[in-house]
N, C-alpha and C positions, 0 to 999 in steps of 0.2 A: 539366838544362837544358830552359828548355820550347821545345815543338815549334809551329813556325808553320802555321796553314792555314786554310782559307776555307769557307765556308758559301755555298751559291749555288741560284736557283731559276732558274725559266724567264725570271725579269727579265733576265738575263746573258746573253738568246738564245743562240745554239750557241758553244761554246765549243770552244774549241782545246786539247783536254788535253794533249797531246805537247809543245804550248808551256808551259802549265800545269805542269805534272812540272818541265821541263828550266828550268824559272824558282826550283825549288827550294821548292813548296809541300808540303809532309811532311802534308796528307790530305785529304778533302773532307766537308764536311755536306750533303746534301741534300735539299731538301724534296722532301716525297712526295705531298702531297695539298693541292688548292686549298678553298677555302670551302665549294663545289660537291659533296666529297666522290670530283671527280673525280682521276687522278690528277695529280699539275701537268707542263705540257706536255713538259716537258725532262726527267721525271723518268727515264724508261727510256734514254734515250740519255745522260743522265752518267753513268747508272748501270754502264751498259755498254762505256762510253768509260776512265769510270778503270780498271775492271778489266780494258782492254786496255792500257791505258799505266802500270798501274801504280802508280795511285793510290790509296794508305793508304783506305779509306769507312770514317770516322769513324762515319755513324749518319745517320740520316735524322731529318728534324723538321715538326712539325706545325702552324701559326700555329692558335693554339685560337681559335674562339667561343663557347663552349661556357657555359651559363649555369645546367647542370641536368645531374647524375648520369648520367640517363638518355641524355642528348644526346654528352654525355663514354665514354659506354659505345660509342653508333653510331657516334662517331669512329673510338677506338680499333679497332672491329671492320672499318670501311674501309680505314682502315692497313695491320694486317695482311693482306685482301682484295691490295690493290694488292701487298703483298710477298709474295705466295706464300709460297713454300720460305724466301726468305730472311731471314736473322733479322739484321740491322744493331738498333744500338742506336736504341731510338726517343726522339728528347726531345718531350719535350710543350712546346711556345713559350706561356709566359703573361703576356700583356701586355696584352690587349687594352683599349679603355676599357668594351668591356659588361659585365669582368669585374671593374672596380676596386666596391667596396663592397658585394660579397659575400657578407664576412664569413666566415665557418666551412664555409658553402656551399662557397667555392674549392679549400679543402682536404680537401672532401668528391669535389670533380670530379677533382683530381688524384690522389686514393688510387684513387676509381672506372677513372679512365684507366690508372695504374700496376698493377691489378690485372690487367686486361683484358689488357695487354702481357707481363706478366711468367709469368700463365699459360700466355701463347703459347711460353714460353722465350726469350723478348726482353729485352734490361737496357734501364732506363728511368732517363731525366733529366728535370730540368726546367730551361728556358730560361726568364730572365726579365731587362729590365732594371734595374740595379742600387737607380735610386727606386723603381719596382715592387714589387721584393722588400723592401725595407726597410720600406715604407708596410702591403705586402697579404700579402706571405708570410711575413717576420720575427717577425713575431708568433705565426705558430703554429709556432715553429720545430719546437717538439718531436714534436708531430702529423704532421710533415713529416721527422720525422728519416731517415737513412739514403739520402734520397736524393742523389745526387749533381746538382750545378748547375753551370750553365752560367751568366755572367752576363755581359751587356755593358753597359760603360761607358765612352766614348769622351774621353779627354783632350783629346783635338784637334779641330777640324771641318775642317782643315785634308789638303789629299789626301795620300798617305805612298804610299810602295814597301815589298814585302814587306821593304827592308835596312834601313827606317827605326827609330829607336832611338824604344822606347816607354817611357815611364817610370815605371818598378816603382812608384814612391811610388801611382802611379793606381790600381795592383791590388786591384781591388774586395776588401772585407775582408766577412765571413757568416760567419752562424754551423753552415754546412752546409760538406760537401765540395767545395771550386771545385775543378771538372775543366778548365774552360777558361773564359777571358778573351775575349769578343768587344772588342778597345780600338778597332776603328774600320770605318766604313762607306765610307770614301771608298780603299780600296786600290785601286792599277791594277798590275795584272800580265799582261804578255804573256800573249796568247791568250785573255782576257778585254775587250771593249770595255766603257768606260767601267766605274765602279766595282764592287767586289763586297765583303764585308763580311770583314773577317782576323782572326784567333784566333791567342791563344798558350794551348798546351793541356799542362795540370801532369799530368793521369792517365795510363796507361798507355794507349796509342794500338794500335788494332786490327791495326795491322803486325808487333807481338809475336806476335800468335795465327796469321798467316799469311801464305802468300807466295804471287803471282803468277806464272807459267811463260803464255809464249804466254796472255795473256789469260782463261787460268781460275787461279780460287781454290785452292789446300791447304792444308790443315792440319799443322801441324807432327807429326801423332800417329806414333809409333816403329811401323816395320816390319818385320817379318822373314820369314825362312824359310818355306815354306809359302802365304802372303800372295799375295794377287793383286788386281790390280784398277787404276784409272788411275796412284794413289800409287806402285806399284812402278815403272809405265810411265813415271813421271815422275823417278823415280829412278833406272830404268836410262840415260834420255838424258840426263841428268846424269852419268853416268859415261863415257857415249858422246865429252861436250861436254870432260868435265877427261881424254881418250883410256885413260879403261882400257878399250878396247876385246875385251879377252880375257881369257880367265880359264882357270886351270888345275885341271883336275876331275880324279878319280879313275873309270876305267873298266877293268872288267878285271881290278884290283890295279894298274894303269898308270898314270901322270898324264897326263894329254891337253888339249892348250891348246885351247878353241874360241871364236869371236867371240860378245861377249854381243849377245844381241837385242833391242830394246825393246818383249817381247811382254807386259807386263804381268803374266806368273809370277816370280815369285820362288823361283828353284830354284838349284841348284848352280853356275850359271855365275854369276850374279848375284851369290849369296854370295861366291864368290869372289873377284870384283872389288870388291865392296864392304871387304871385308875387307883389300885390299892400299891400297885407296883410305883406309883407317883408316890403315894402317901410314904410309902416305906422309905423312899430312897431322898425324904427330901422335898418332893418339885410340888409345884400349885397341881392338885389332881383335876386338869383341863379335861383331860380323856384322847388329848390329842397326842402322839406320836412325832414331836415335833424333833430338831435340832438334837436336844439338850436331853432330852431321853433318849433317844435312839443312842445319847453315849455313856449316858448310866448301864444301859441293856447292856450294849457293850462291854460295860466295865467288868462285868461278870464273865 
């Protein structure tokens, strides 16, 4: 089943995420950088707002002008600038009219850009309107293979709610990977004034790869024994929250019940609550923090 959700710049001034979320938007795209190079006004505070509230960050995107290799290279390298550390999926937006006629150039700028990105360890897409891509990209489909698209194509010009029924038959057909359907520019969703642009998205959605606790990011990566660091810490108050509070350790030759702590070691008290926290919910009690626990804890 594909997943609904929105693309939005500084156009949507401040936006209300917490109403955003509870309206049932499943992720966000945000643009990252303006014409200017600078980065777009809004872009740190949505960025910062979903991953307090919770919000799926699909990837960040770039309105290209870009008319020359070289110029497709500075972008890219501002991109990543504006993201630091962080590595969201970057789509490169090609639409523009200084880019229609080209030619073999286009597909020269967008290898250039996808290199640039993909070196940095960032996955890369390209955006494009569905005439766009039929008229300017479809033709070098093959030279463009492997990347994944984004494409919109709006059935209606008419305004819709994220509950509104879109009609498959519209579902842009290419001959690349469709990751996601932008079908319309006129949605209005709580904590959004006035419109913002909605997606139905067929690939795998960056909420597989992790999960939000109090407003930071983890990773799903398996934990264990020995292990230290905020991951454990984030796992013990997960055990805190589903009350295994205690755990039964060996001292002495003795068993001895003591309260686990959320100090970010992963040592014997911890094992051991983890371990009962298997038993209860189900899983082989491994004592590892793998996958498939970390989304029992969650389940709580």
């Amino acid at each position: 089943m594909a997943i609904k959700g929105i693309d939005v710049s500084s156009y949507q001034g401040t936006i209300d995420w917490l109403k955003v979320k509870n309206e049932g938007v499943g992720f966000a795209i945000l643009k990252v950088i303006r014409k200017d190079l600078q980065p777009d006004k809004m872009f740190e505070r949505n960025w910062s707002e979903c991953e307090k509230h919770g919000v799926v960050l699909q990837g960040v995107y770039n309105y290209s002008y870009a008319t020359t290799v070289e110029k497709a290279k500075i972008d890219a390298m501002a991109v990543m600038k504006i993201l630091g550390t962080r590595k969201p999926m970057v789509w490169l937006d090609v639409e523009d009219n200084c880019q229609k006629n080209l030619g073999e150039v286009l597909v020269q700028i967008i290898q250039a850009y996808k290199k640039k990105i993909e070196d940095s360890g960032r996955p890369f897409g390209v955006y494009s309107g569905l005439s766009f891509y039929n008229t300017y990209l479809k033709p070098y489909s093959d030279q463009l293979k492997g990347i994944p698209f984004w494409i919109a194509r709006y059935p209606s010009s008419n305004p819709i709610t994220l509950r509104s029924i879109v009609n498959p038959l519209k579902k842009p057909s290419i001959k690349h990977e469709l990751y996601g359907w932008q079908y319309s520019s006129k949605c209005q969703i709580g904590g959004i004034e006035g419109n913002v642009d909605v997606n139905e998205w067929y690939a795998k959605t960056e909420a597989e790869d992790y999960f939000v606790v109090d407003g930071h990011r983890y990773s799903f990566e398996p934990i264990t024994y020995g292990d230290s660091g905020s991951h454990v810490q984030v796992l013990q108050v997960l055990l805190l929250q589903r009350r295994f509070k205690t755990a039964v350790v060996i001292e002495k030759g003795k068993s001895v019940r003591k309260n686990l702590v959320a100090d970010g070691k992963f040592g014997p008290i911890t094992l051991s609550a983890l371990k009962r926290f298997q038993g209860y919910v189900g899983l082989e009690q491994t004592g590892i923090c793998d996958k498939e626990t970390w989304y029992k804890l969650l389940e709580g």
